[in-house]
C-alpha positions in Angstrom: 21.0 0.0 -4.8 24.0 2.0 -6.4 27.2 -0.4 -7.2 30.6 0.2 -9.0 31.0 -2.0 -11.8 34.5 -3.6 -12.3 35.8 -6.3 -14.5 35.3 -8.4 -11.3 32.0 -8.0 -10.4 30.9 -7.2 -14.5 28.7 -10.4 -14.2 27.0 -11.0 -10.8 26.2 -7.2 -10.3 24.9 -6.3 -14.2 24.4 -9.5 -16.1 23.0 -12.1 -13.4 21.7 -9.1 -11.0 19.3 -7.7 -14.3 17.8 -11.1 -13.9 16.2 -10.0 -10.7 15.7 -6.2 -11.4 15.8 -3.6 -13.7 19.7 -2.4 -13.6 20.3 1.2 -15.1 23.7 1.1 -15.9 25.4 4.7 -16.4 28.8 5.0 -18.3 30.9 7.8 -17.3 34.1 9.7 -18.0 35.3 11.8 -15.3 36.9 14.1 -18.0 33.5 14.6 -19.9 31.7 17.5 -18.1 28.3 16.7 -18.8 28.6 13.2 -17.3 28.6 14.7 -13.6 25.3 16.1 -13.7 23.5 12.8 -15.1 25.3 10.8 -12.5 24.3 13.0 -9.6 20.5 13.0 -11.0 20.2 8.9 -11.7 21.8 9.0 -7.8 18.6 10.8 -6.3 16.6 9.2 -8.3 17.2 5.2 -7.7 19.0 5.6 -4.6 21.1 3.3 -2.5 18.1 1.6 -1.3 15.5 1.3 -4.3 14.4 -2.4 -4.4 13.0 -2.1 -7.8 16.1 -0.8 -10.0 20.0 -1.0 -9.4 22.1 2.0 -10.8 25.2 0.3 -11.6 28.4 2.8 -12.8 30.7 1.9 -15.3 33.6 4.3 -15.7 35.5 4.0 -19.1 38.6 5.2 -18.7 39.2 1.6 -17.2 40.7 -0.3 -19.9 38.6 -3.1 -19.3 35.9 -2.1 -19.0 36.3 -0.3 -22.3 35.0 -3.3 -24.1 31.7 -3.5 -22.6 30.8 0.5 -24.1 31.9 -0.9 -27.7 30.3 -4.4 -27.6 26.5 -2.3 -26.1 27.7 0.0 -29.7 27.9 3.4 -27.2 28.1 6.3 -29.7 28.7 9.0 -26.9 29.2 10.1 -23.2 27.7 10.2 -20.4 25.2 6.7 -21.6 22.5 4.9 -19.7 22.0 1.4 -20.7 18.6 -0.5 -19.1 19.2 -3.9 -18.5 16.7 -6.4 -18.3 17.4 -10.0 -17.9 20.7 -9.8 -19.0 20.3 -8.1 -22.2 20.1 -4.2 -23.0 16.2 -2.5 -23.8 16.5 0.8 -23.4 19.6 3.6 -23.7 20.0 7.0 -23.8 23.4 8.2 -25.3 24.9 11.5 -25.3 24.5 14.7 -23.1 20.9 14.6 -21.5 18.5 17.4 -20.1 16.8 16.3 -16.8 13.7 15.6 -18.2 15.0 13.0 -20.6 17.0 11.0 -17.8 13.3 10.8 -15.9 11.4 9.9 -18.3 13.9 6.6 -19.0 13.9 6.3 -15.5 10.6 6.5 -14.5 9.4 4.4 -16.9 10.9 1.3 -14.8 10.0 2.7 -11.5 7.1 1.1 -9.9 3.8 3.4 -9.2 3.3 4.5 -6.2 0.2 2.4 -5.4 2.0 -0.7 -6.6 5.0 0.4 -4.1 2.3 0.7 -1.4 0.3 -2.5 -2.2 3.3 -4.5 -1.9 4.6 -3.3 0.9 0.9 -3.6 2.2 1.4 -7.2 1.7 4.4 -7.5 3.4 2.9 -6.1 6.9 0.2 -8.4 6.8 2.2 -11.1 6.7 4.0 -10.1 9.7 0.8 -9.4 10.8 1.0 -5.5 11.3 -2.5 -4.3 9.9 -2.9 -1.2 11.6 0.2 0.0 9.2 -1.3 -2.1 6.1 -4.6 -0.6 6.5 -3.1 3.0 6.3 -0.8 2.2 3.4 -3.6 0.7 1.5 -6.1 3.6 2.0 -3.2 5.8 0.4 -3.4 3.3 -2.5 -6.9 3.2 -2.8 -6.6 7.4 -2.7 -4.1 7.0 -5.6 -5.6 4.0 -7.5 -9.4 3.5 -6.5 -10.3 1.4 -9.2 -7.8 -1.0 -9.0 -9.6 -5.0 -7.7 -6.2 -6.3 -6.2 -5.6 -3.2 -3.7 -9.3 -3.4 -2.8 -8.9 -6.8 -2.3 -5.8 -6.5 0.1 -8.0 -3.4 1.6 -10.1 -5.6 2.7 -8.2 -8.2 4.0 -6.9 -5.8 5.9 -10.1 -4.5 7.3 -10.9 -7.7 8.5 -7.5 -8.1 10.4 -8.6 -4.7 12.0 -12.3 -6.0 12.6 -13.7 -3.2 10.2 -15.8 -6.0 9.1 -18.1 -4.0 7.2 -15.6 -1.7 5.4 -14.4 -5.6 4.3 -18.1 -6.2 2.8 -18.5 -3.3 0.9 -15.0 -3.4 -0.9 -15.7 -7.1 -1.7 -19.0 -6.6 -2.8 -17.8 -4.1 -5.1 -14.8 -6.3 -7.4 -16.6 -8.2 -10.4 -16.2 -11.8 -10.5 -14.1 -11.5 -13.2 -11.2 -10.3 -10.7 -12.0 -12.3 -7.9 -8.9 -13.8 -7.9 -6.8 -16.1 -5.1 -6.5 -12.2 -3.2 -9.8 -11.7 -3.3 -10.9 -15.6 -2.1 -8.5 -15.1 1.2 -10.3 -12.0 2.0 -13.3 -13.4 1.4 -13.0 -16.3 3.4 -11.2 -14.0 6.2 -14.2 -12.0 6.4 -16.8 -15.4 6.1 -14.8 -16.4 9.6 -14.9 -13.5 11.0 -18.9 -13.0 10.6 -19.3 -15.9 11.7 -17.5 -15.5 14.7 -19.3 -12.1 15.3 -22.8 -14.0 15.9 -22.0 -15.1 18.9 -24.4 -16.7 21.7 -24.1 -13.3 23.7 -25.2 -10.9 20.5 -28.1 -13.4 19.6 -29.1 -13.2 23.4 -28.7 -9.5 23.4 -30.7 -9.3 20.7 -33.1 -11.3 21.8 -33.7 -9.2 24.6 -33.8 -6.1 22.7 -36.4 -7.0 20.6 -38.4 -7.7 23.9 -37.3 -4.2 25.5 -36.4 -2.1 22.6 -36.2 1.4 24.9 -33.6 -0.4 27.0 -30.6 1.8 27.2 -28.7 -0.4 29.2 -29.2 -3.4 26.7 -28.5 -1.3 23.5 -25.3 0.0 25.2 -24.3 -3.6 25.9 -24.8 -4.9 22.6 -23.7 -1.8 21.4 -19.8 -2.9 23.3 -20.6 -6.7 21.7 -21.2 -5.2 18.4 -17.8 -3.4 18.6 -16.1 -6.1 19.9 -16.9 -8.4 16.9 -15.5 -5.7 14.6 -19.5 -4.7 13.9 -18.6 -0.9 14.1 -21.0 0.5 12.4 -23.8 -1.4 14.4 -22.1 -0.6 17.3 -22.3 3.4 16.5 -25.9 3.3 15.3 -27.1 1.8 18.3 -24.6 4.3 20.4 -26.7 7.3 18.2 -29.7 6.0 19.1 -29.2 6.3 23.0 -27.4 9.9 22.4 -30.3 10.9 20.4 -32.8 10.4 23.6 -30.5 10.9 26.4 -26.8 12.4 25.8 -25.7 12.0 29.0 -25.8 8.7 29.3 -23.6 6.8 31.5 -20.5 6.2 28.8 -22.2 5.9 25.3 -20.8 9.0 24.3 -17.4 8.8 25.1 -17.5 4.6 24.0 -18.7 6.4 20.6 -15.5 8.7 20.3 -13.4 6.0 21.5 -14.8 3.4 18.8 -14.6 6.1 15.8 -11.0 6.8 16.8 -10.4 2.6 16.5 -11.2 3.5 13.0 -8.3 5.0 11.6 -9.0 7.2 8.4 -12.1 5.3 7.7 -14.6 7.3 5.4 -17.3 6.5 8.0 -15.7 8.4 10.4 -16.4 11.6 9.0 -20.4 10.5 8.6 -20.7 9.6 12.5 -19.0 11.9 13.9 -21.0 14.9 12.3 -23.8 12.8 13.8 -22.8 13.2 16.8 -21.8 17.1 16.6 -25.3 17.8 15.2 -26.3 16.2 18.8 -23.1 18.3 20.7 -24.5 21.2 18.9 
């Protein structure tokens, strides 16, 4: 957010608003060259719609506003005052090279994972995994030991029935940082297990271990396997009909079609050179 201070707006857009948020406030003199440049950078990098910090301009040669640059103690123009719950914590006074300005700046700016975790967060609460599943992978990428995105990984795994993606991350964050993240995922995927031995698998199975050379049972409880986000059963027992017969009715396109449910899963890669060792 980018906003013009004035003597009107001095308190509900710096004081109060630094309550919320990191505000960057720039002082400027439209007479003083070097202020032009620094403005122009501090607009690219906050932007009109950053959530995280609010560039707020103060230009000088307004008599009132005057008084705020000699009660902060500003020694020199162009300035950058960080305000943080309603008091200054950081400035930067004087002409600036680039690399100065982003080094104040970025020190306030979220990371990217932390960017991508929360808005992560946000999609899962309006239940839209598909796009908090991606998003968190690109955290993971960026932060892979960090507990709370695997945490949030896997509650977004089980959303997407990736139930054993879900077990793995979980099984891998100490206790220590098993926190109320963690506990929702976990009891998310306990549910969801749950739900996935149904009657019809345990019947299935049943039946298998009675017949295990049965391609039409494995290919069944290979769809009932898929169905109760079991993907990786689903695609071992898939490989193990196109390992003795690669024609077979529609295992091999119901293989494709399940690794592409998958998204960017790191399993995907694994089965699918399975199956192109078969292909080829």
């Amino acid at each position: 957010m980018i906003v013009s201070i004035t003597p009107q707006n001095f308190r509900a857009e710096l004081i109060d608003a630094s309550r919320e948020k990191i505000v960057a406030v720039f002082f400027y003199a439209d007479q003083i060259p070097e202020c032009r440049p620094i403005g122009q950078q501090l607009e690219v990098m906050i932007g009109q719609d950053n959530a995280y910090i609010t560039l707020a301009k103060v230009d000088v040669a307004d008599p009132q506003l005057q008084s705020l640059a000699m009660q902060l103690g500003l020694q020199a123009l162009p300035a950058v005052v960080i305000f943080q719950n309603g008091q200054p914590i950081d400035a930067l006074m004087g002409p600036q090279d680039p690399a100065a300005i982003d080094g104040l700046i970025s020190k306030y700016q979220p990371k990217k994972e932390d960017v991508l975790l929360n808005d992560a967060l946000a999609l899962i609460n309006a239940n839209d995994n598909g796009k908090a599943y991606s998003l968190l992978q690109q955290a993971q990428q960026i932060a892979p030991q960090r507990h709370d995105i695997m945490a949030a990984l896997a509650l977004a795994c089980v959303n997407t029935s990736r139930l054993d993606e879900a077990e793995t991350l979980l099984s891998a964050i100490p206790e220590v940082y098993q926190d109320s993240l963690y506990q929702q995922a976990k009891s998310a995927l306990d549910l969801a297990q749950h739900a996935a031995e149904s009657p019809e698998i345990k019947a299935l199975e049943a039946k298998l271990a009675a017949e295990p050379e049965n391609k039409e049972l494995q290919f069944e409880l290979a769809i009932q396997y898929s169905q109760a986000g079991k993907k990786a059963e689903a695609l071992d027992m898939l490989y193990a009909i196109l390992k003795t017969d690669l024609g077979y009715g529609e295992a091999r396109k119901t293989f494709q079609d399940i690794l592409a449910t998958m998204g960017s899963d790191p399993m995907v890669s694994v089965y699918r050179r399975k199956l192109y060792s078969l292909l080829y």
